[in-house]
C-alpha positions in Angstrom: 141.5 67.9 177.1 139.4 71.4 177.6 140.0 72.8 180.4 137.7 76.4 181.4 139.1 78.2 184.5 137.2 81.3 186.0 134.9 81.8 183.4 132.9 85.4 183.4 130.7 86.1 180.5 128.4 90.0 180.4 126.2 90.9 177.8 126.4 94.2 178.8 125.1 95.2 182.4 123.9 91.3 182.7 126.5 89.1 184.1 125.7 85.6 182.2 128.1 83.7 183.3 129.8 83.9 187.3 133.0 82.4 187.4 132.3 78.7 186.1 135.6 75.9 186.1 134.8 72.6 184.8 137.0 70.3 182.7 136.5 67.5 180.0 139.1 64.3 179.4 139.9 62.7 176.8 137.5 59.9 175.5 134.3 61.4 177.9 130.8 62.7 177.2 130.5 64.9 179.8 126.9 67.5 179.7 126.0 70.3 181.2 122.6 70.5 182.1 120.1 73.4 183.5 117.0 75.3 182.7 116.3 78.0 180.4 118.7 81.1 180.6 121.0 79.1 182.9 124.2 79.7 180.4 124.1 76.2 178.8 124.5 77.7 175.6 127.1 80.8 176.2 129.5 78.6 177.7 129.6 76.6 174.3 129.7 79.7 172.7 132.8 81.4 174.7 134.5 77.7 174.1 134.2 77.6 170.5 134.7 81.6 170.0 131.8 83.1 168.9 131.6 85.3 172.2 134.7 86.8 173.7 134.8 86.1 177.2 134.9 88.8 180.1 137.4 86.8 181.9 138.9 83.4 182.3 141.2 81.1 180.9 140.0 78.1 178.4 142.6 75.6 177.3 142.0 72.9 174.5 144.6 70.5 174.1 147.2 72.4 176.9 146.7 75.3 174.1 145.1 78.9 175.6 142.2 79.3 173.2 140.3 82.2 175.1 141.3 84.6 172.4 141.3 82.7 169.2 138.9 83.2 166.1 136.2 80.5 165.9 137.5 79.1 163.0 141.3 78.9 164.3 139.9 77.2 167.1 137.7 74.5 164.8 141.2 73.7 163.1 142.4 72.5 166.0 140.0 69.3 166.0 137.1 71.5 168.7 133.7 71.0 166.2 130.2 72.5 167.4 126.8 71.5 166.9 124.9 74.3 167.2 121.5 74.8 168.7 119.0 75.1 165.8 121.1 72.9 163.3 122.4 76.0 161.4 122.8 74.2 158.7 123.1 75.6 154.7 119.4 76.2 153.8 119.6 76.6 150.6 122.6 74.2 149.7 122.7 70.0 149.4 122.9 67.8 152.0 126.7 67.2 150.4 127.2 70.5 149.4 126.7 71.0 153.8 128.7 67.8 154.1 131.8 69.0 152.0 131.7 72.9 153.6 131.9 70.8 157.1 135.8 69.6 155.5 136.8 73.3 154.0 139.6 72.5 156.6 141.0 69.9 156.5 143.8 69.4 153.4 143.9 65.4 154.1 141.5 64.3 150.7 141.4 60.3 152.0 140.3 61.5 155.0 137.5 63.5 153.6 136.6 60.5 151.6 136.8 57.9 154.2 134.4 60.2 156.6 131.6 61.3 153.9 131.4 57.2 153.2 131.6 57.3 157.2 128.7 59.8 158.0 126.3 58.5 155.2 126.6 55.1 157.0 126.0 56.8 160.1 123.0 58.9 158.6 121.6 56.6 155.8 118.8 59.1 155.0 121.5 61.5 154.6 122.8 59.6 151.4 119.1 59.0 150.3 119.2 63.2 150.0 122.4 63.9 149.6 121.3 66.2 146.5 118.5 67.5 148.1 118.5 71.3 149.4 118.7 71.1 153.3 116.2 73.5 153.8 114.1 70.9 152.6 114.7 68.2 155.3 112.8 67.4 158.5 114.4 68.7 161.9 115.8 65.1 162.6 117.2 65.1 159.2 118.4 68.9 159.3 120.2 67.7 162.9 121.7 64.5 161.2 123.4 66.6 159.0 124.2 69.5 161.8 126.5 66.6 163.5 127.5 64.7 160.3 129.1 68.1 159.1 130.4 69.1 162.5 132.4 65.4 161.9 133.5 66.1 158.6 135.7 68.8 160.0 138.2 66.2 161.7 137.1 66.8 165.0 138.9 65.3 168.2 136.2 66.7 170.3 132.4 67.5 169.3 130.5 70.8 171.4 126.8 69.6 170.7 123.5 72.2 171.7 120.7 71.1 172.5 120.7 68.0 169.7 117.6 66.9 170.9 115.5 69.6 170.8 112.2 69.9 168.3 112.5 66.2 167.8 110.1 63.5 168.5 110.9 61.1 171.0 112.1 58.2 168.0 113.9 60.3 167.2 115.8 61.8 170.1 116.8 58.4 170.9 118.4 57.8 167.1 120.0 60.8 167.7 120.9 60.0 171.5 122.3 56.6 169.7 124.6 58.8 167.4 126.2 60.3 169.7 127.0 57.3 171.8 129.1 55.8 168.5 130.7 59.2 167.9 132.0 59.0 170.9 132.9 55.1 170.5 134.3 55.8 167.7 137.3 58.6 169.7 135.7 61.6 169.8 135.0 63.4 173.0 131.8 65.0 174.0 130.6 68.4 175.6 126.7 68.5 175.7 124.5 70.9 176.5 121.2 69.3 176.5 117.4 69.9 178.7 116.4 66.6 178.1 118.8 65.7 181.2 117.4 61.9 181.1 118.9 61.3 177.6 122.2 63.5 178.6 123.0 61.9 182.1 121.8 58.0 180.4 125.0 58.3 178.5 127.3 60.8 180.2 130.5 59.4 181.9 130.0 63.0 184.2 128.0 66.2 184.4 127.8 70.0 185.4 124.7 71.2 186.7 124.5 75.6 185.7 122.2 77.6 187.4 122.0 81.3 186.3 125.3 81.1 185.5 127.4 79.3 188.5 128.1 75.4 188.6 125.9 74.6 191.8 126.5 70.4 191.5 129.0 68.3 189.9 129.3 64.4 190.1 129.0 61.2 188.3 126.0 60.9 185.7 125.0 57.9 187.4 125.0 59.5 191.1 123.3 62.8 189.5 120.2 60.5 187.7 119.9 59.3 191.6 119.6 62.7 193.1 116.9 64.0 195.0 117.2 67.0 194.2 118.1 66.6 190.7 115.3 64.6 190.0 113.3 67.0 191.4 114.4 69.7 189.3 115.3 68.1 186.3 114.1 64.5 185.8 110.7 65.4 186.8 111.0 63.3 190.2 
């Protein structure tokens, strides 16, 4: 379904990403997962076009996307959760809900999701008329992903989703994601808390200052050793 081949990445003089290939199917959530400054984020960011890359060649549905505006690429069905919510401050929860569908032409379908996301985020329809500057940082990512899914997305990029959270509600959020993905959409997550990631990954990419050092199964990555040790606090 995405495909990334050869990826290089400079921001200027600093070469931020070194060549990286990985691949996501159909009906996965697959994360990437490394420290700080690894290139978690820029990866996402060359995917979904908001940084040109140096080099490479990323596919999205057998379709070159490498240099394709951001929101060309969205109208394909490739959403992103971005790190820090980003969402409209100083608009409504559904004014934020209904800029997530400025895409998409197919009115039922807009309908049938909103009713969708405010069962999926009941506090959502609870504030639906409240500015979204206003919300809590759970509350604020609820509706980062709930407008990401308004946007008819066949696969979700999702930043950090966790982060700033208490732990209640990392796992509600962790949950989330679980049904999104139940419910058809593919998953690329980029996420530190790489317990929470790998518990419900089908497979994961391990960066490290910008190369792919380790690649396996979740389930075989939450048993090893030197995972643990770096990650999983092992």
């Amino acid at each position: 379904m995405l495909k990334v081949e050869n990826l290089h990445v400079y921001y200027g003089a600093i070469h931020a990403i070194k060549g990286i290939s990985f691949e996501v199917n159909e009906g996965e959530i697959v994360s990437l997962i490394g420290a700080n400054g690894a290139g978690k984020t820029t990866t996402l960011h060359s995917i979904s076009g908001l940084i040109k890359p140096s080099s490479g060649h990323i596919s999205f549905m057998d379709k070159s996307i490498g240099g394709m505006t951001a929101d060309k690429i969205m109208r394909l069905g490739l959403g992103h959760v971005p790190e820090g919510r980003r969402v409209f401050q100083d608009l409504t929860v559904q004014e934020n809900l209904e800029l997530g569908a400025f895409s998409v032409k197919d009115k039922d379908f807009i309908h049938r999701e909103y009713t969708r996301v405010m069962e999926l985020f009941p506090r959502l329809g609870e504030r639906r008329k409240q500015l979204a500057g206003t919300l809590s940082g759970g509350e604020q990512q609820m509706l980062a992903i709930g407008r990401a899914l308004m946007g008819k997305p066949r696969m979700l990029l999702m930043d950090e989703p966790s982060m700033g959270l208490a732990p209640i509600l990392v796992k509600e959020i962790f949950s989330i994601i679980k049904e999104c993905n139940n419910d058809g959409v593919t998953i690329l997550l980029v996420e530190q808390n790489a317990n929470m990631a790998l518990s419900i990954s089908d497979r994961a990419y391990v960066l490290e200052t910008g190369k792919i050092v380790k690649t396996d199964t979740a389930q075989k990555l939450l048993g090893d050793e030197s995972v643990k040790k770096a990650y999983l606090g092992g």
